[in-house]
Backbone as CSV, one residue per row, in Angstrom:
resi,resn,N_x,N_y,N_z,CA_x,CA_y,CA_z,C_x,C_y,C_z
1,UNK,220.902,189.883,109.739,221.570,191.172,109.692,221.813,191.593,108.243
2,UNK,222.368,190.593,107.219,222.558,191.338,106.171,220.912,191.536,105.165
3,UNK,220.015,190.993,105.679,218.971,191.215,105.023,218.546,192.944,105.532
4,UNK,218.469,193.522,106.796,218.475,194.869,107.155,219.206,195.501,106.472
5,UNK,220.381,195.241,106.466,221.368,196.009,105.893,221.477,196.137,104.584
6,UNK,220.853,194.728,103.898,220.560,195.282,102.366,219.172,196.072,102.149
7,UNK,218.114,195.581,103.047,216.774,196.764,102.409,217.583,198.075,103.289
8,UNK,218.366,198.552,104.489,218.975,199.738,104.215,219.213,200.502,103.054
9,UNK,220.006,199.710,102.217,221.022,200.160,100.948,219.901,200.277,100.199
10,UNK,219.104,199.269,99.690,217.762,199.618,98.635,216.742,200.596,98.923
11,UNK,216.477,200.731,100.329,215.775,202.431,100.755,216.271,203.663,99.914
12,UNK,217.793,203.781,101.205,218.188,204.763,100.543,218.980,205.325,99.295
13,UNK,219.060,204.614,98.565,219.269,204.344,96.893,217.967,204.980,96.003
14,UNK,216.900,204.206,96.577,215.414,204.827,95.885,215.040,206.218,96.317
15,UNK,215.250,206.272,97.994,215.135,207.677,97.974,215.767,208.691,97.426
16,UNK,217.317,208.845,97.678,218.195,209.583,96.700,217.626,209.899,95.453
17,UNK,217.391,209.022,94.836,216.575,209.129,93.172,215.285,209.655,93.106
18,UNK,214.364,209.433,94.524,213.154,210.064,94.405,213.494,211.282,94.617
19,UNK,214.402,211.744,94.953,214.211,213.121,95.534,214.834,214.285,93.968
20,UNK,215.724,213.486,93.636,216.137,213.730,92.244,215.600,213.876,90.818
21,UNK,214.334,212.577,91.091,213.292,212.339,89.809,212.059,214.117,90.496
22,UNK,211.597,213.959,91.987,211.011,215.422,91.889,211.834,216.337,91.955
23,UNK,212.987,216.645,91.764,213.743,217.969,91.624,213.616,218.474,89.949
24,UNK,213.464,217.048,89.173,213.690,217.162,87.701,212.152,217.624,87.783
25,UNK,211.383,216.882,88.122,210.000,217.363,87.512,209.612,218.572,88.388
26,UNK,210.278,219.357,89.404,210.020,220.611,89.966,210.460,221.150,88.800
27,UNK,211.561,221.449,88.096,211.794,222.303,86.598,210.897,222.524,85.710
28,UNK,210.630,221.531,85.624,209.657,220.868,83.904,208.318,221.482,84.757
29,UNK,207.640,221.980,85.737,206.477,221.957,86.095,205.682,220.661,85.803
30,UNK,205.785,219.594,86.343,205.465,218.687,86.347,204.710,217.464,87.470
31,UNK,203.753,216.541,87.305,203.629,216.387,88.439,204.550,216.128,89.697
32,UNK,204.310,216.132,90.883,205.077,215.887,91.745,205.164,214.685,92.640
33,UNK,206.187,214.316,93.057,206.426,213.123,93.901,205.406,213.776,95.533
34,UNK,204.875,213.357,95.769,203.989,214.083,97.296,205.402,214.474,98.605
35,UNK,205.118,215.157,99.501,206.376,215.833,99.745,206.032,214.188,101.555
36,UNK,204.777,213.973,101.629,204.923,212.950,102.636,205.774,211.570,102.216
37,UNK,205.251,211.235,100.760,206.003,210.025,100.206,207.643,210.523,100.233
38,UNK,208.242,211.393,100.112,209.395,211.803,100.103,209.836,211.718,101.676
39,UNK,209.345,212.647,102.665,209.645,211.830,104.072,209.333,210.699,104.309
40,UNK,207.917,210.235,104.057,208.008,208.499,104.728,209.019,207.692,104.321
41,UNK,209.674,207.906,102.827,210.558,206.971,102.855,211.906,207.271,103.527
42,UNK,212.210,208.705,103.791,212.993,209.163,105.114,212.826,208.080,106.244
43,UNK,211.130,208.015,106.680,211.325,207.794,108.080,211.146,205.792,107.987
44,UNK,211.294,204.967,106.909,211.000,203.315,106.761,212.739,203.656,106.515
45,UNK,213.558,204.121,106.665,214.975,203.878,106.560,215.944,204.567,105.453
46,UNK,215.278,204.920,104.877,215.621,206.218,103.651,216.452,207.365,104.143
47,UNK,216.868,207.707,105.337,217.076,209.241,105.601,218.346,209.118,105.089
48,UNK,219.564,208.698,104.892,220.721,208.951,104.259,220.378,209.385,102.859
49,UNK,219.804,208.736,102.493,219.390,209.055,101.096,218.738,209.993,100.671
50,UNK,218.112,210.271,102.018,217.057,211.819,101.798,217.927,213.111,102.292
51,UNK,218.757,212.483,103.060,220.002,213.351,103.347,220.762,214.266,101.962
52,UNK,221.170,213.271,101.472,222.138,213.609,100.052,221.514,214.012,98.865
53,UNK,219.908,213.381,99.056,219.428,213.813,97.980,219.253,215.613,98.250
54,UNK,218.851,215.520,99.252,218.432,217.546,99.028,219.955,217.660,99.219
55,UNK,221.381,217.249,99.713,222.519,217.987,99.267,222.839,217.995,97.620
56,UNK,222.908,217.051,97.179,223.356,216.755,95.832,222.600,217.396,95.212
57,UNK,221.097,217.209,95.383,220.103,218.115,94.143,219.839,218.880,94.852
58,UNK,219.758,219.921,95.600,219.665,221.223,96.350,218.222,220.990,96.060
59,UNK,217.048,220.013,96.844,216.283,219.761,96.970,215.394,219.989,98.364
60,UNK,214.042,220.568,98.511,213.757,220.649,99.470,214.466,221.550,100.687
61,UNK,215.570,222.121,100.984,216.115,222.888,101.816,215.468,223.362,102.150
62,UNK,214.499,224.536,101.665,214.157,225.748,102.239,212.861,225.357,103.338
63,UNK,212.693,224.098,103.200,210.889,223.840,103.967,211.773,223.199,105.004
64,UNK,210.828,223.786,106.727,211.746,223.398,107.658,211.425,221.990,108.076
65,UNK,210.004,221.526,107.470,209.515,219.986,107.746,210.817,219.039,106.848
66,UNK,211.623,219.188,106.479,212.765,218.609,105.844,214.186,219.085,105.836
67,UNK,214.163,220.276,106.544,215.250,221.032,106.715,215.541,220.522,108.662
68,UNK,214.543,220.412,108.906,214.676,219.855,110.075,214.365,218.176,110.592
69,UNK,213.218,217.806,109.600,213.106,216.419,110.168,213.617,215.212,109.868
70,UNK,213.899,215.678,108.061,215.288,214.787,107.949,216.215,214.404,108.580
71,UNK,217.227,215.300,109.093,218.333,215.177,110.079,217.407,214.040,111.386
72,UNK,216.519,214.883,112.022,216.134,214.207,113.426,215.974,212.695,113.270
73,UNK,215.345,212.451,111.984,214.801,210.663,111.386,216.584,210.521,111.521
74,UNK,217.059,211.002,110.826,218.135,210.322,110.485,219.235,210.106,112.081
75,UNK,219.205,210.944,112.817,219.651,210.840,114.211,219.277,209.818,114.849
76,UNK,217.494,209.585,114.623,216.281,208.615,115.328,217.309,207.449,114.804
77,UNK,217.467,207.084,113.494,217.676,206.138,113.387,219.604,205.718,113.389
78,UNK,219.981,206.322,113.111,220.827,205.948,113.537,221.490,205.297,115.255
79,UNK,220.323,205.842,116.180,220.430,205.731,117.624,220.099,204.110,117.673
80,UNK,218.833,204.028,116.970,217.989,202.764,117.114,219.515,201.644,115.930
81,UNK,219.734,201.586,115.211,220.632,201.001,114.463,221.948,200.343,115.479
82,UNK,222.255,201.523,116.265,223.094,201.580,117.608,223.249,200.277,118.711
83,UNK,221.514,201.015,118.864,221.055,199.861,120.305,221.036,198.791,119.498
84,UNK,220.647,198.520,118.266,220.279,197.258,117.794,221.097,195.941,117.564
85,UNK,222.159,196.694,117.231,223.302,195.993,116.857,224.287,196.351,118.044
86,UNK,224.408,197.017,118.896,225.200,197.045,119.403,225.558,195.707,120.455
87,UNK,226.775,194.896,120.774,226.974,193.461,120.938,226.567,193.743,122.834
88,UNK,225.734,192.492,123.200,225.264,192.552,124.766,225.962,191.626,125.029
């Protein structure tokens, strides 16, 4: 359990920052982080992090593939986190 729970925390830590490192290089016109690498790591356990990152850096909002599927990953998984741990 605490091995899940720490690659949890190291997901969404990296994502937060990925979403932050392409918000900086959306300014600068710069290359970009790919907008799938930014969800997949949403959907391997990242979505808190992909959560806060478009709150904190007003990132991504306006596209509904992240305006919407963020949340749903993050629902998905929180359900599955649920059943997983929840004591039988």
């Amino acid at each position: 359990m605490r091995v899940i729970l720490s690659f949890i925390l190291i997901v969404n830590v990296l994502t937060f920052l990925l979403y932050g490192i392409d918000k900086w290089k959306a300014k600068r016109s710069r290359w970009r982080i790919p907008e799938s690498v930014l969800l997949g790591m949403a959907a391997v356990g990242g979505s808190v992090g992909a959560w806060l990152g478009m709150r904190v850096w007003r990132h991504k909002t306006q596209h509904k593939k992240f305006r919407y599927g963020v949340p749903a990953i993050l629902v998905a998984q929180i359900v599955l986190l649920v059943w997983f741990f929840w004591p039988r």
